[in-house]
C-alpha positions in Angstrom: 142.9 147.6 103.0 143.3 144.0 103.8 139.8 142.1 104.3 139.7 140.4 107.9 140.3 137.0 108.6 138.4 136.9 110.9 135.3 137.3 108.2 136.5 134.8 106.0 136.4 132.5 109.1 132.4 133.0 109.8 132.0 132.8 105.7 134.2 130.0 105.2 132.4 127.5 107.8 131.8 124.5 106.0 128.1 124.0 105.4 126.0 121.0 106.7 127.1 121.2 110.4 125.4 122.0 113.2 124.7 121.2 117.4 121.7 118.8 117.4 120.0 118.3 120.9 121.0 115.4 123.0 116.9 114.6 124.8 117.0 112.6 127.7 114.7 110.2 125.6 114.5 109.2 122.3 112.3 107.5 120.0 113.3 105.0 117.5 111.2 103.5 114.4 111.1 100.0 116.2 109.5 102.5 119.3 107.4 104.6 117.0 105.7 101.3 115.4 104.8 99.4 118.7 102.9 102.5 120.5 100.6 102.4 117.2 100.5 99.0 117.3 99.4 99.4 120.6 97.4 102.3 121.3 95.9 103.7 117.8 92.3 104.0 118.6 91.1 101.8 115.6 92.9 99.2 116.9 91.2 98.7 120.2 87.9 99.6 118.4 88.7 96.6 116.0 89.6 94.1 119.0 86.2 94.5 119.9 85.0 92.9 116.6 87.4 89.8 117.1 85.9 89.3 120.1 81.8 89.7 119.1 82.9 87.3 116.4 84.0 84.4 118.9 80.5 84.8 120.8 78.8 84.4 117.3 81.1 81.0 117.4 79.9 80.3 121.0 76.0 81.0 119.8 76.0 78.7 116.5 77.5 75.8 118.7 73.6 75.8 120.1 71.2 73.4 119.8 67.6 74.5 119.2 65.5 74.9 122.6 62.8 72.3 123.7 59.3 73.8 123.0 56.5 73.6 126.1 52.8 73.7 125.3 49.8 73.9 127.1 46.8 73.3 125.5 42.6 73.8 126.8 39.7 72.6 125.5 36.2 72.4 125.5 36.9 75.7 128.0 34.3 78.4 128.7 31.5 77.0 126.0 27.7 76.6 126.6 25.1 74.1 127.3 27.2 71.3 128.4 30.3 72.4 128.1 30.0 75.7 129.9 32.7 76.8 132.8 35.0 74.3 132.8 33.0 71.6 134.0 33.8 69.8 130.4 37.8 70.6 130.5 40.6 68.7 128.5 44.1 69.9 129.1 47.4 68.6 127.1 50.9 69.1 128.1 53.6 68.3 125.8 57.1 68.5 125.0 58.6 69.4 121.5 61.5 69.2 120.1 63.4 69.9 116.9 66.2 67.5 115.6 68.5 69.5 113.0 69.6 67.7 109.6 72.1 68.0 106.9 74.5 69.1 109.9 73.4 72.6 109.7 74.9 72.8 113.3 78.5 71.8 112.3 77.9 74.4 109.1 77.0 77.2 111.4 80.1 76.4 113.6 81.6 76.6 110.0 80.6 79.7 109.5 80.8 81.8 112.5 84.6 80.0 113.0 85.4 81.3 109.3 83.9 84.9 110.5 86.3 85.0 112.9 89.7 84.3 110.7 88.2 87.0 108.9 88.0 89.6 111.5 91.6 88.3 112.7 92.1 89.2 108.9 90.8 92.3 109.2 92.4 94.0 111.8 96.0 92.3 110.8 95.4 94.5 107.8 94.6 97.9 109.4 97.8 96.8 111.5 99.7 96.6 108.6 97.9 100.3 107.4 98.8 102.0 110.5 102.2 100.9 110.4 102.8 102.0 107.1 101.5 105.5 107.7 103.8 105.5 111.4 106.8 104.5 109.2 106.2 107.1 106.7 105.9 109.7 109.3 109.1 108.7 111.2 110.9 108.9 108.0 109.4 112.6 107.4 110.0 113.7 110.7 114.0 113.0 110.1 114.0 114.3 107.0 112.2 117.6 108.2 114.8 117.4 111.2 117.3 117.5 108.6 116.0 120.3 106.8 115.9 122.3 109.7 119.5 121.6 110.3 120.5 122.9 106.6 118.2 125.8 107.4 120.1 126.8 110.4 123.6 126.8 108.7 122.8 129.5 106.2 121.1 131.4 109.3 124.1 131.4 111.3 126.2 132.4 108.7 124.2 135.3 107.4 123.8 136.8 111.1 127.6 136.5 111.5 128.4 137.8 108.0 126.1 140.4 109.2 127.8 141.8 112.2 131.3 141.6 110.2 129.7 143.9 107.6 128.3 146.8 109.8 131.8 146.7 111.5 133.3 147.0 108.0 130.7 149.2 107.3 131.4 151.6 110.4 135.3 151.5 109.3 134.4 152.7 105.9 135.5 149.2 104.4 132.6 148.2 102.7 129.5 149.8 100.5 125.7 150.1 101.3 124.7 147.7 98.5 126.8 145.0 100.3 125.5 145.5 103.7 121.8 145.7 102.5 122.4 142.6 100.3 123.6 141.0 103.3 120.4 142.2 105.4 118.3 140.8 102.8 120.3 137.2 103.1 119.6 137.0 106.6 115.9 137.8 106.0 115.4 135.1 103.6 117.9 132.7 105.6 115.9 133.5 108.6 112.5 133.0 106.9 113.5 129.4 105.4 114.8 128.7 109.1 111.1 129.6 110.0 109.4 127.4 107.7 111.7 124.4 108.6 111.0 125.3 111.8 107.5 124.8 111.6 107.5 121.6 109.9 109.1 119.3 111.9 106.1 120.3 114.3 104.4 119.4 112.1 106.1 115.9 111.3 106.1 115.5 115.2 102.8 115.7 115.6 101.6 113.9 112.2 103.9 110.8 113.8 102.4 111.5 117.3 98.8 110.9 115.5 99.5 107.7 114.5 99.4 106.3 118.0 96.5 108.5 119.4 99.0 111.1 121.1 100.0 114.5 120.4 102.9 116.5 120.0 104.1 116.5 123.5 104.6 112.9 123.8 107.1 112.5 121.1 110.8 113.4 122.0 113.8 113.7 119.8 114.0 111.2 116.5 117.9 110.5 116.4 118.6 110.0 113.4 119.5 111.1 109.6 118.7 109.6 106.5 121.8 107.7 104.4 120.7 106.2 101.6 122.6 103.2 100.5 124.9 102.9 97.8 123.6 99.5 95.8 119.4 98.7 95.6 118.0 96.3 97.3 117.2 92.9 96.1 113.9 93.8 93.6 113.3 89.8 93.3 113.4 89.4 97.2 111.3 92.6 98.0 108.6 90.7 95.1 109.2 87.3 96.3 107.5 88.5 99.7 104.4 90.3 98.2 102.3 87.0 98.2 102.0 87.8 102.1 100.3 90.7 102.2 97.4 91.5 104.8 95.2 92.1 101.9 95.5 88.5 100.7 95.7 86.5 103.7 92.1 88.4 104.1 90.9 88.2 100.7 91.8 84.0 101.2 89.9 84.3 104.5 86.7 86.1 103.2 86.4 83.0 100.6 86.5 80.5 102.6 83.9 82.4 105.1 81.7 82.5 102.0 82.5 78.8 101.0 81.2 78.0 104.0 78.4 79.9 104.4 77.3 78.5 101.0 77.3 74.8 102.6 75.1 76.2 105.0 72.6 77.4 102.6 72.7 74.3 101.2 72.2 72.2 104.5 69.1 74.6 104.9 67.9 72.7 102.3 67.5 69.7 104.1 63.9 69.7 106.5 64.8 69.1 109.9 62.4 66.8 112.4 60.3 67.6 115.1 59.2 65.5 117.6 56.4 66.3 120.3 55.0 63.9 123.0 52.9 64.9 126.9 50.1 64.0 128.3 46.3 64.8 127.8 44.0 64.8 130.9 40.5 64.3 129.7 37.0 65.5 131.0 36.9 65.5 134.5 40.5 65.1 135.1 39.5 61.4 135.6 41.7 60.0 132.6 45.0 60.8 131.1 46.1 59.9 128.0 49.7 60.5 126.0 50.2 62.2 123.0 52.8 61.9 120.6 53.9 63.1 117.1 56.4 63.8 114.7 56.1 66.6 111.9 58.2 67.4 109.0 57.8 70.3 106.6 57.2 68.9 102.8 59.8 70.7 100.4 57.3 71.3 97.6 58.3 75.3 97.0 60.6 76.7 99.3 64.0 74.5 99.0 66.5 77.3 100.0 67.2 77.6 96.2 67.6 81.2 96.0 69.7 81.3 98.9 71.8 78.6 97.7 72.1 80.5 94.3 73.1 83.5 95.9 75.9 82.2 98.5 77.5 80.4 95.4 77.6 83.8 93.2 79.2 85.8 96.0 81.8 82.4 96.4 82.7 83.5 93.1 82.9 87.0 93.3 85.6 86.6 96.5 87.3 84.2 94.0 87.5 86.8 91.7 88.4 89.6 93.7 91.7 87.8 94.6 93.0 88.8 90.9 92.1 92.4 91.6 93.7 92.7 94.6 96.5 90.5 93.3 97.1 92.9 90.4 96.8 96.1 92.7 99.2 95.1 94.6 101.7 94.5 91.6 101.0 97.8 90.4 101.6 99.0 93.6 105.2 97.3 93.6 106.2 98.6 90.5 105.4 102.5 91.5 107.3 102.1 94.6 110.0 100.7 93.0 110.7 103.2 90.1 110.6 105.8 92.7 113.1 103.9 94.5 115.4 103.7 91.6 114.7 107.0 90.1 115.4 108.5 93.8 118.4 106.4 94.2 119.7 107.6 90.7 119.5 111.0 91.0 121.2 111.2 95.0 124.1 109.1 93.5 124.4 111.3 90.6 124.1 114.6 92.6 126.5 113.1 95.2 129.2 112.4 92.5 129.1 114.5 90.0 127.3 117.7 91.3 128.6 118.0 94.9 132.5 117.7 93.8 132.0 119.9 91.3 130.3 122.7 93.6 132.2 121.9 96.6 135.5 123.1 94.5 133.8 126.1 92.9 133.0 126.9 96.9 136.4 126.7 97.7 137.6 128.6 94.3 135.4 131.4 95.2 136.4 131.4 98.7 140.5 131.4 97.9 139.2 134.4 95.1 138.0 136.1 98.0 140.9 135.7 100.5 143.2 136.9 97.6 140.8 140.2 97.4 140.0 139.7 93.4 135.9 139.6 94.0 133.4 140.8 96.3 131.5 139.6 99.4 128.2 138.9 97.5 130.4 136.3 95.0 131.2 133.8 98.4 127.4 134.3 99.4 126.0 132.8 96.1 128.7 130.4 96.3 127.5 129.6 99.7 123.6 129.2 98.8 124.2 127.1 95.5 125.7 124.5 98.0 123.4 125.2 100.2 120.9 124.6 97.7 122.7 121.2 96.5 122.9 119.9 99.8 118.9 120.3 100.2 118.3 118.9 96.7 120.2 115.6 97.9 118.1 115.8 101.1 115.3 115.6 98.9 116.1 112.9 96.7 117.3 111.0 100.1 113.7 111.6 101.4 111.9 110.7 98.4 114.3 107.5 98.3 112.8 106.7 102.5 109.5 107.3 101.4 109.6 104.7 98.5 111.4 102.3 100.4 108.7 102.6 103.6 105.7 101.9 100.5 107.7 98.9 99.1 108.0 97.2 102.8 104.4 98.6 103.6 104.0 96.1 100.7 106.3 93.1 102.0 107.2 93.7 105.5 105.7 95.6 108.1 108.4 95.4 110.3 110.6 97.5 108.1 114.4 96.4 108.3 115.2 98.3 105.4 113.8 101.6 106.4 115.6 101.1 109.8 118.8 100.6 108.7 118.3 103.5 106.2 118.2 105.7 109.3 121.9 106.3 110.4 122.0 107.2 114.1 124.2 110.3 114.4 
């Protein structure tokens, strides 16, 4: 009995294709990174620190205040000083005169403070970014799994419905049909799974601005990697600017400057008092003046001193650490970049041809009646299966490449123009 063509037409549907939805809005990675930017609640909680820190500036910029004191004597005694018949009263001013410009050093200081909070958040920026980047690129790639997903899916319900009409003309066997009912099971459970996460990619990305999975529409889009690497020397050349440095160079020269504090500390400042006296009787007045300065015999700020200049060098240190972190960092990226890039291009040229014409063997086998139904469906699922494994190294490629600009630049070209719109 001849086998229907009209069989071989569901079966013979080349694999990969399939309707996408065309939202009324979309949301592009330039899109996804400026509502974090904007609206991640440890953002706005961090703002708030940039902004104590300029008061602090405001409040070091202060002189000290005058000092008013009143002073009684010879008050509420006995014999003849009792009651207040015997009264002497002073009223003076005082005030104390900073030295060793410890008023410019605190300016210093708090200004330095300030840089570092700027510092600060420019970092967590740069952290939020990264993670909003690296869950765009997963929701595409999970949006392109679920595409894969529904190919074998369609195929196996079709392939189905051609088999129980075979089936009801006495054309094909019970093992056939029930191998076909258990394709469509596990084509319809992968579908599930695929299914589930790009909910879950949606609402990962959502996260990253505060939102949830309603507010993210379609990500148009699919992952092509390029054929040549980028420039490794360029990508390295730009590591120098990292957040983490700019603050690391920022925390030492808060801590340089606090340590010329301490050591203006060191230097006694001068205070100078002056009023008037009004002596017994409140017949006569008299002024009063002075001028007192503490003697440094013990306390000369030398611990504090000690102390700022040992954390100095600990920042200064630290700048090696975070120096050599970040080149580690680099290099993981980057041999998962290669190693992703090698195997796509390999599985691309050599496997895909290669299973691509065993596909089509099998299928012009089947057409000429030589081999069974179940031969085209394996031939179907090991391309299938290809296809996914070159999704995979395509994602793990996306991912690399949003770790090595999470490491050089946070407004990721190269991840953006790895996303082909479709």
């Amino acid at each position: 009995m001849p086998r229907p063509s009209f069989a071989l037409a569901l079966l013979l549907t080349s694999v990969g294709v399939s309707a996408q939805e065309t939202p009324a809005s979309r949301l592009t990675l330039a899109q996804a990174l400026a509502l974090a930017a904007e609206r991640h609640p440890s953002l706005a909680a961090q703002a708030y620190q940039e902004r104590a820190a300029a008061g602090l500036v405001d409040q070091a910029g202060l002189r000290p205040n005058p000092t008013l004191e009143v002073g009684l004597e010879n008050v509420l005694g006995t014999g003849r000083v009792q009651g207040v018949r015997s009264l002497e009263a002073t009223v003076q001013a005082s005030q104390t005169f900073e030295r060793g410009g410890k008023r410019e050093r605190r300016v210093a200081v708090a200004t330095r403070e300030r840089e570092t909070a700027t510092k600060e958040f420019a970092l967590r920026r740069a952290e939020i970014l990264s993670v909003t980047a690296g869950a765009y690129v997963a929701t595409v790639a999970a949006q392109q799994r679920l595409t894969l997903a529904a190919e074998p899916l369609r195929l196996a319900r079709e392939t189905l419905t051609v088999i129980e009409a075979r089936n009801r003309a006495g054309a094909a066997s019970l093992a056939e049909s029930a191998r076909t009912r258990a394709a469509l099971a596990s084509a319809e459970a992968e579908f599930a799974r695929a299914e589930a996460a790009v909910g879950s990619a949606r609402a990962a990305l959502a996260a990253t601005w505060g939102g949830d999975l309603s507010e993210v529409p379609a990500v148009p889009g699919v992952l092509r990697m390029p054929d040549s690497l980028p420039s490794e020397a360029a990508l390295r050349a730009r590591l120098g600017m990292h957040p983490r440095l700019n603050l690391q160079a920022a925390i030492i020269s808060s801590r340089r400057a606090a340590l010329e504090l301490e050591q203006a500390q060191a230097t006694q400042d001068v205070t100078a008092s002056g009023g008037v006296r009004f002596l017994r009787d409140g017949t006569d007045a008299a002024f009063v003046a002075g001028v007192s300065v503490p003697i440094p015999t013990r306390n000369k700020n030398q611990g504090n001193i000690r102390a700022a200049r040992e954390i100095l060098a600990g920042a200064e240190h630290t700048v090696r650490a975070v120096e050599a972190e970040l080149r580690a960092a680099f290099t993981a990226a980057w041999q998962d970049l290669v190693s992703a890039h090698t195997l796509a291009q390999k599985l691309r040229r050599d496997a895909l041809p290669a299973t691509e014409e065993a596909h089509a063997a099998v299928r012009r086998a089947y057409e000429a009646g030589p081999i069974p139904l179940i031969d085209v469906l394996d031939a179907q699922r090991a391309l299938v299966a290809l296809r996914r494994e070159i999704l995979e190294a395509d994602s793990a490629y996306a991912a690399a490449l949003v770790r090595l600009e999470a490491l050089t630049d946070s407004s990721y070209p190269s991840v953006s123009t790895l996303i082909s719109q479709p």
